[in-house]
VEXDRENVO-657227 format. One record per residue (C-alpha): residue number from 1; residue in three letters; x, y, z. Coordinates in Angstrom, 2 decimals, decimal comma. Layout:
BEGIN
+--------+------+---------+---------+---------+
! drenti ! nuvo !      px !      py !      pz !
+--------+------+---------+---------+---------+
!    NUM !  ala !       X !       Y !       Z !
...
+--------+------+---------+---------+---------+
end
This chain:
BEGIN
+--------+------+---------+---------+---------+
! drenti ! nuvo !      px !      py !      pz !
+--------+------+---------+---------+---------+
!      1 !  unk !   80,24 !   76,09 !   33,88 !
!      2 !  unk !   77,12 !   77,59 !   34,59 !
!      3 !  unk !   77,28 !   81,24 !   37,04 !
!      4 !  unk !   74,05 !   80,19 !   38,94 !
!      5 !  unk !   75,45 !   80,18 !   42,00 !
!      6 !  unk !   78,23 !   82,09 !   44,53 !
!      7 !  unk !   80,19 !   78,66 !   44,56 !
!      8 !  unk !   80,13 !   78,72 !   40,91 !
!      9 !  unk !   81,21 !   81,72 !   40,62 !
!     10 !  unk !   84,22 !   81,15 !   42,70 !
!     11 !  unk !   84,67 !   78,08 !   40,85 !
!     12 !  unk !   84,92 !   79,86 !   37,67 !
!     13 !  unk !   87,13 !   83,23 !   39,45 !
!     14 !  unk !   90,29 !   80,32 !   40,48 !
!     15 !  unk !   89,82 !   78,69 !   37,09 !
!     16 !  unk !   90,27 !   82,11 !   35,22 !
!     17 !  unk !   93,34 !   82,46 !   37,64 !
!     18 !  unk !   95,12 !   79,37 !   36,61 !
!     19 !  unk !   94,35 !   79,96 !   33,00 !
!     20 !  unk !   95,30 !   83,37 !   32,31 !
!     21 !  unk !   97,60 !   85,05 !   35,95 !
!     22 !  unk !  100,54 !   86,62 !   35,16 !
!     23 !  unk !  102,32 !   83,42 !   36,38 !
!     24 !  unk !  102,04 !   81,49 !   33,07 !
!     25 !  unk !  104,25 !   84,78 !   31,02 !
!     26 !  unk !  107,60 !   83,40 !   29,45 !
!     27 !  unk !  109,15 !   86,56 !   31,03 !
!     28 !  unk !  107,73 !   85,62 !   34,55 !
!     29 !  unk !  109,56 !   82,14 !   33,85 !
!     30 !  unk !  112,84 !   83,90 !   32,20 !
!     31 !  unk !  112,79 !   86,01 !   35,93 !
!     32 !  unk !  111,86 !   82,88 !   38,13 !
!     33 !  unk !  114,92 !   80,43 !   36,36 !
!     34 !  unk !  117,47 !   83,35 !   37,08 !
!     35 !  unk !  117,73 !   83,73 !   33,40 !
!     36 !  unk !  117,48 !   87,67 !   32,94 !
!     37 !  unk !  120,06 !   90,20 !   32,97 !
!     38 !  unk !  120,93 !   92,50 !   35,74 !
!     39 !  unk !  119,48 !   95,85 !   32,62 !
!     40 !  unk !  116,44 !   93,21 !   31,97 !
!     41 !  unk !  115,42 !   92,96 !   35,72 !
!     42 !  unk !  115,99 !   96,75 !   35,92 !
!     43 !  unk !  113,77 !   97,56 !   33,45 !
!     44 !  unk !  110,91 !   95,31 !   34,89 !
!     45 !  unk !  111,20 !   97,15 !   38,36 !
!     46 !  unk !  111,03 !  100,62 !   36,48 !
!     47 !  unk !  107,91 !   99,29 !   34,35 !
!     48 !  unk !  106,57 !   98,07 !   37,46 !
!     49 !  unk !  107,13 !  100,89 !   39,22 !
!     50 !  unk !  104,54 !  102,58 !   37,20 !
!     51 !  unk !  102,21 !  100,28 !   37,75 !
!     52 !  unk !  102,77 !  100,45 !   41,35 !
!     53 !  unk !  102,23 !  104,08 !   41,62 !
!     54 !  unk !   99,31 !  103,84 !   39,89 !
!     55 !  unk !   97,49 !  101,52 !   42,37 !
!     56 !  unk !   96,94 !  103,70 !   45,13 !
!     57 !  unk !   95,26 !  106,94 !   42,24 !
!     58 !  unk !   92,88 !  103,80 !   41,08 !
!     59 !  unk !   91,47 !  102,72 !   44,82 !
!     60 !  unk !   91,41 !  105,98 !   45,38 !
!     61 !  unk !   89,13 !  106,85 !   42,84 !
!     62 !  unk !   87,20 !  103,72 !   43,36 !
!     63 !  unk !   86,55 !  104,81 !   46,87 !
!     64 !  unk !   85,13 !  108,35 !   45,46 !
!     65 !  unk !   81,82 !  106,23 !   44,22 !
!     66 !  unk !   81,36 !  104,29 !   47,48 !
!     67 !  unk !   77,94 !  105,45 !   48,94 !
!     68 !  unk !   78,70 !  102,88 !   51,69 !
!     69 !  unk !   80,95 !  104,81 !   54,46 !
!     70 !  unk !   81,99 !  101,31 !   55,90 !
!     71 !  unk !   82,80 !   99,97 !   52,75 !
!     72 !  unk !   85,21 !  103,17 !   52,42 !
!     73 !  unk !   86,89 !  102,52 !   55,51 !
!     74 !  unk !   87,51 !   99,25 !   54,44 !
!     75 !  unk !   88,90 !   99,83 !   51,34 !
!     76 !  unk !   90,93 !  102,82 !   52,52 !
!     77 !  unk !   93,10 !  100,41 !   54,10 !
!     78 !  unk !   94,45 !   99,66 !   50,70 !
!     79 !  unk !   95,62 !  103,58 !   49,78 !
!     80 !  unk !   97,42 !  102,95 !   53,54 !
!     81 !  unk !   98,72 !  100,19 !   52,55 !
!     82 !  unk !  100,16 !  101,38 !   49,30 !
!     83 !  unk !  101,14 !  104,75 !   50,48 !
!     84 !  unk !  101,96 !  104,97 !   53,99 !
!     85 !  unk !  100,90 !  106,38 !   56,78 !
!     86 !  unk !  103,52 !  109,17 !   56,42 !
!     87 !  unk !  106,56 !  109,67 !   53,33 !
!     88 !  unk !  108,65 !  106,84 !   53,24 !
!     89 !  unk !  106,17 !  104,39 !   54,23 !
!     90 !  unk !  104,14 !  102,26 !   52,29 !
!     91 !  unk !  104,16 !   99,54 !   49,39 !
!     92 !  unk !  105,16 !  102,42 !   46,46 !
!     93 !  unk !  107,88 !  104,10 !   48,60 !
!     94 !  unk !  109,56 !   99,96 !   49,24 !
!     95 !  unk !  108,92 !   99,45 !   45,14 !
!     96 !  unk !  111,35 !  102,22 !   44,95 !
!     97 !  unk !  113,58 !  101,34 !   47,33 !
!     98 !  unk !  113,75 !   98,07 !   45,28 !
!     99 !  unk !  114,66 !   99,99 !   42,20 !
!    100 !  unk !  117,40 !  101,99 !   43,56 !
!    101 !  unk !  118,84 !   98,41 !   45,32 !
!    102 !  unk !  118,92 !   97,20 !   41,69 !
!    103 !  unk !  120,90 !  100,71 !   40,95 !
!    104 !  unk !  118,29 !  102,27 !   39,08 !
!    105 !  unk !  118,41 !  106,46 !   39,84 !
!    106 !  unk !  115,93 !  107,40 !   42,36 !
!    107 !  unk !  114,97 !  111,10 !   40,71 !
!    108 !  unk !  114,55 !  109,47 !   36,86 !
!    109 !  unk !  112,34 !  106,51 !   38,45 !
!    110 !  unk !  109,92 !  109,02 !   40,46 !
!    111 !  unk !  110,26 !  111,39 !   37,04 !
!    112 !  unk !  109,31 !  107,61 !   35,79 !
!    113 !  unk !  111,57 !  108,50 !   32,87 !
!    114 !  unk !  112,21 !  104,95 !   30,54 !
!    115 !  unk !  108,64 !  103,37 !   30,66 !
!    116 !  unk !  107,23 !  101,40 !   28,35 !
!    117 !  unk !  104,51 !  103,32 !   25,94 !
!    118 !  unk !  102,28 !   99,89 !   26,50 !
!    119 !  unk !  102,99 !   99,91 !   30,23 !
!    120 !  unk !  101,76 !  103,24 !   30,25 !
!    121 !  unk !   98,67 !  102,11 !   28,54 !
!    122 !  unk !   97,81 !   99,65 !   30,02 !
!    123 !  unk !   97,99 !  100,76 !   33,60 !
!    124 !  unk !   96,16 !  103,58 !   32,70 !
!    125 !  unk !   93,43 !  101,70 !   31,27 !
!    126 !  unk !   93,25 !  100,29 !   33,85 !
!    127 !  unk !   92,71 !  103,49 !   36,28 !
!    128 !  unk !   90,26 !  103,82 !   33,61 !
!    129 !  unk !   88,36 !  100,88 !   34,34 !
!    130 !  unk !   87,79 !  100,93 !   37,72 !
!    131 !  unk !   87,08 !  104,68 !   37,17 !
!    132 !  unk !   84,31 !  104,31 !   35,38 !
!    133 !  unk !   82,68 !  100,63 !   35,23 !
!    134 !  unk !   80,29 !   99,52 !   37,72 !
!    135 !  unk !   81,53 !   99,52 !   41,31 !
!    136 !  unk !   80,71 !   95,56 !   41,28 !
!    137 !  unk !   83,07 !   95,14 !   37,99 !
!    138 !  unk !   85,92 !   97,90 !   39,34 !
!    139 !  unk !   85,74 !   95,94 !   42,94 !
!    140 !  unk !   86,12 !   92,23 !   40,61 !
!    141 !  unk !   88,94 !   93,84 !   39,13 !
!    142 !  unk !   91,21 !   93,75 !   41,83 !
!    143 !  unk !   90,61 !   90,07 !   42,22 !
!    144 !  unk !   93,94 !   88,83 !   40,68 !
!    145 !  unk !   95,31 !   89,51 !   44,25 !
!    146 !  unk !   93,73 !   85,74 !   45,03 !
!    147 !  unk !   96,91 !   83,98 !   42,86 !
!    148 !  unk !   99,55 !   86,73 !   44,28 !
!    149 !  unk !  100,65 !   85,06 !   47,35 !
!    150 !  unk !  102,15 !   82,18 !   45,17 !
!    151 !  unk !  103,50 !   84,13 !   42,84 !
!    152 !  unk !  105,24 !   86,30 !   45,60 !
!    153 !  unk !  106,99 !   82,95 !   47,21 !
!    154 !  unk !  108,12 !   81,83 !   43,63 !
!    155 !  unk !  109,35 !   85,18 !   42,42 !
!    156 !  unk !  110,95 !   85,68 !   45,93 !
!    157 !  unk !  112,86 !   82,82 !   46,96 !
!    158 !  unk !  113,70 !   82,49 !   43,11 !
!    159 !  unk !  115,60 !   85,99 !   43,34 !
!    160 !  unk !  117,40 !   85,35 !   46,29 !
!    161 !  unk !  118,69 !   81,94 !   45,28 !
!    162 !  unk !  119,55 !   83,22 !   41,53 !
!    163 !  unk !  120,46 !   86,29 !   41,77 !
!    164 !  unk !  123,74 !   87,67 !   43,19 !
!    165 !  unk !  122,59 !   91,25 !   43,08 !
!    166 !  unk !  119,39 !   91,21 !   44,89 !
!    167 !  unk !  119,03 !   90,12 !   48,43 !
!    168 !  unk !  116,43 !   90,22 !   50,97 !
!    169 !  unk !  116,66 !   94,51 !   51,50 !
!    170 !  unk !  116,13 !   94,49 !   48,06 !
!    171 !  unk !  112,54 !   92,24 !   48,37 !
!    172 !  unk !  111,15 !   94,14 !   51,20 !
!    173 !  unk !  107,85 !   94,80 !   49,16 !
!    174 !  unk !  106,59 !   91,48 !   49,20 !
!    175 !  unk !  106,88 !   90,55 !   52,70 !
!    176 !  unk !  104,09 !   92,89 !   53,49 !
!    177 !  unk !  102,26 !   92,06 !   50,56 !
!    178 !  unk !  101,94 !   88,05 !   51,63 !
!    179 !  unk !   99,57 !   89,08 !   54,28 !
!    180 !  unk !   97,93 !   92,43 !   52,77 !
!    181 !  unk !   97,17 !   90,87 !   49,60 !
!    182 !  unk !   95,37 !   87,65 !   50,74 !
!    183 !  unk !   93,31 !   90,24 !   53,12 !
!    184 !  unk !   92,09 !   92,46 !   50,51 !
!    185 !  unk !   91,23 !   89,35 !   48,07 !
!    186 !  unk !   89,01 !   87,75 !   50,64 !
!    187 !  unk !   87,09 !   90,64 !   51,37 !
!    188 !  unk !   86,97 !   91,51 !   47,29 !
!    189 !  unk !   85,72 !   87,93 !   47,12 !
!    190 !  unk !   83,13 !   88,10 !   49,84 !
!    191 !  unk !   81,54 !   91,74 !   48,33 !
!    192 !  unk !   81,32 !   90,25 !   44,54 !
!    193 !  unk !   79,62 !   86,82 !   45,86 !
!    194 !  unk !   77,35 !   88,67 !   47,79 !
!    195 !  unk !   76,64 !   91,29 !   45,40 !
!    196 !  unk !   76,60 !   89,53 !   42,26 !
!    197 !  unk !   73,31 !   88,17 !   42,37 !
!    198 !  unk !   72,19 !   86,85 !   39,11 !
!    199 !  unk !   74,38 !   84,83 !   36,03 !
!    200 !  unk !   74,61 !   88,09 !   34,20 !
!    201 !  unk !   76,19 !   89,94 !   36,86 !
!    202 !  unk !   78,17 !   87,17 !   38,23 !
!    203 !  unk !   79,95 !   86,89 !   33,89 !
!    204 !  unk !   80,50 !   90,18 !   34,26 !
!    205 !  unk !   82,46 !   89,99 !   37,52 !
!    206 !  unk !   84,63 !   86,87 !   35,11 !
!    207 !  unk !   84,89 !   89,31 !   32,30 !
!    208 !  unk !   85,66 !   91,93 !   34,80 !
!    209 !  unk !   89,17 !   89,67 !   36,17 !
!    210 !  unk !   89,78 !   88,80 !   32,49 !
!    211 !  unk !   90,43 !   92,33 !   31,83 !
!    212 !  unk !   93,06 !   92,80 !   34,92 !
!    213 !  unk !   94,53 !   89,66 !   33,78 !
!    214 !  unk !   95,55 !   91,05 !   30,47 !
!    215 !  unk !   96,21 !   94,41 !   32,01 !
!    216 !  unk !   99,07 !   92,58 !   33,72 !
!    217 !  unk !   99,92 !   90,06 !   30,88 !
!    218 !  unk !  100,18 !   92,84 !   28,39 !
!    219 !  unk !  103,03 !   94,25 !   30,53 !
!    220 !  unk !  105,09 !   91,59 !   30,44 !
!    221 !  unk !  104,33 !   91,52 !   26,65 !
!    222 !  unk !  105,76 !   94,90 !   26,67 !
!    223 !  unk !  108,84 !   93,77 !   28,52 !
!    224 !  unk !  109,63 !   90,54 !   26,67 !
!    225 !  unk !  109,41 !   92,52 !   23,13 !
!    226 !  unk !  111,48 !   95,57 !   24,28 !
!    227 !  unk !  114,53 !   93,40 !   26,24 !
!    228 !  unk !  114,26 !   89,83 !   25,62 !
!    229 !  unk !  113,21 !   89,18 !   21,78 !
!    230 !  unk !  112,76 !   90,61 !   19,53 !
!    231 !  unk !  114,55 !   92,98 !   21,85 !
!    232 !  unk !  113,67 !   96,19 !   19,93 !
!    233 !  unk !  112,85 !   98,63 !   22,75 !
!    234 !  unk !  110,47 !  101,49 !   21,66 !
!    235 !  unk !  112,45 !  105,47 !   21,09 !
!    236 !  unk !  112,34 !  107,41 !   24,92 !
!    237 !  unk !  112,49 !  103,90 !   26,64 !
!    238 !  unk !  114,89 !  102,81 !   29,37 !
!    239 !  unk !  118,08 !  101,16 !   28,07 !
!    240 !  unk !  120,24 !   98,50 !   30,02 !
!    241 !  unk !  123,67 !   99,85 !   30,80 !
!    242 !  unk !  125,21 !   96,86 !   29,37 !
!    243 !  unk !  123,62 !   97,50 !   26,15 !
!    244 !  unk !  124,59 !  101,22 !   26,30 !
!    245 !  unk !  128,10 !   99,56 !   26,61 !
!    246 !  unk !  127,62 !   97,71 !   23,53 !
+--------+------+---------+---------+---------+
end
């Protein structure tokens, strides 16, 4: 497909999205078909915790290298979104209100005590990226948001139907997130089709949601190795309760 083109580029954005989200991860599909363990889903809400956390440092720091006060404003609505207005507000504080409703301890997840060395990694890279690559590619980055309102209504009414321990307090996150989300991934959408104004720039916006998409992939990697096969979880990382049992 050639990038000559906003419409092309789009194009090419969805198709990277259907190829390579999150969505398509054997653990993803293990969590959807109610087939994980009370300790498995606990350690993907600690692991995501960190990632969660995280968010808010990277816009953040993306917003330090906007010359453009609107643009600021605009994105600022993100760090709101993700941290609250005041404490106890705020996408982060609900992700760990999800993790103590799954009886993980509140303290050790904030002390973010059990994660995964290649969670760590790559979130961080990351904060990295959108630290320090173009603002066009760090803006591109956040694009995966355009598949996350499916993904929401699968992982959500999935939980609630197969899951005796989690109910809707638990899920609180994503009900904000259906509408917040497909917000910020419109106006993400509009600034790289506007902005991207030649074939080279628009491949580097593609390359650009490539790299997110394996950020995200590579954690589930992480999580499939350590606690579903071949279930060898690295030294320092969180263990199931039912395996400290065993």
């Amino acid at each position: 497909m050639k990038l000559d083109s906003p419409e092309a580029l789009e194009a090419r954005l969805r198709e990277i999205g259907a190829r390579r989200y999150h969505d398509k991860h054997p653990f993803h599909a293990l969590m959807r078909d109610g087939a994980l363990s009370r300790g498995q889903v606990q350690a993907w809400a600690l692991n995501r915790y960190y990632y969660q956390s995280r968010i808010p440092i990277k816009d953040a720091a993306l917003m330090s290298r906007m010359i453009d006060a609107d643009l600021r404003r605009e994105w600022s609505q993100r760090v709101v979104d993700h941290d609250g207005a005041r404490e106890g507000q705020g996408g982060v504080a609900k992700w760990l209100h999800l993790c103590e409703r799954l009886g993980l301890e509140r303290e050790r997840v904030l002390a973010e005590e059990g994660v995964l060395p290649a969670t760590r990694f790559a979130v961080d890279a990351y904060v990295h990226f959108v630290r320090e690559r173009p603002l066009l590619e760090a803006v591109a980055s956040s694009l995966t948001e355009l598949f996350a309102p499916a993904i929401i209504g699968e992982r959500t009414s999935a939980m609630l139907s197969r899951y005796d321990f989690i109910d809707e307090d638990t899920l609180t996150y994503f009900s904000a997130r259906l509408t917040q989300a497909p917000r910020d991934a419109d106006f993400a959408l509009d600034y790289v089709k506007r902005n991207a104004t030649t074939p080279e720039l628009r491949e580097t916006v593609c390359q650009a949601l490539l790299f997110k998409t394996d950020v995200l992939w590579a954690q589930l990697d992480a999580l499939h190795f350590a606690y579903v096969a071949p279930r060898i979880p690295p030294p320092g990382a969180f263990v199931p309760c039912e395996e400290e049992a065993d």
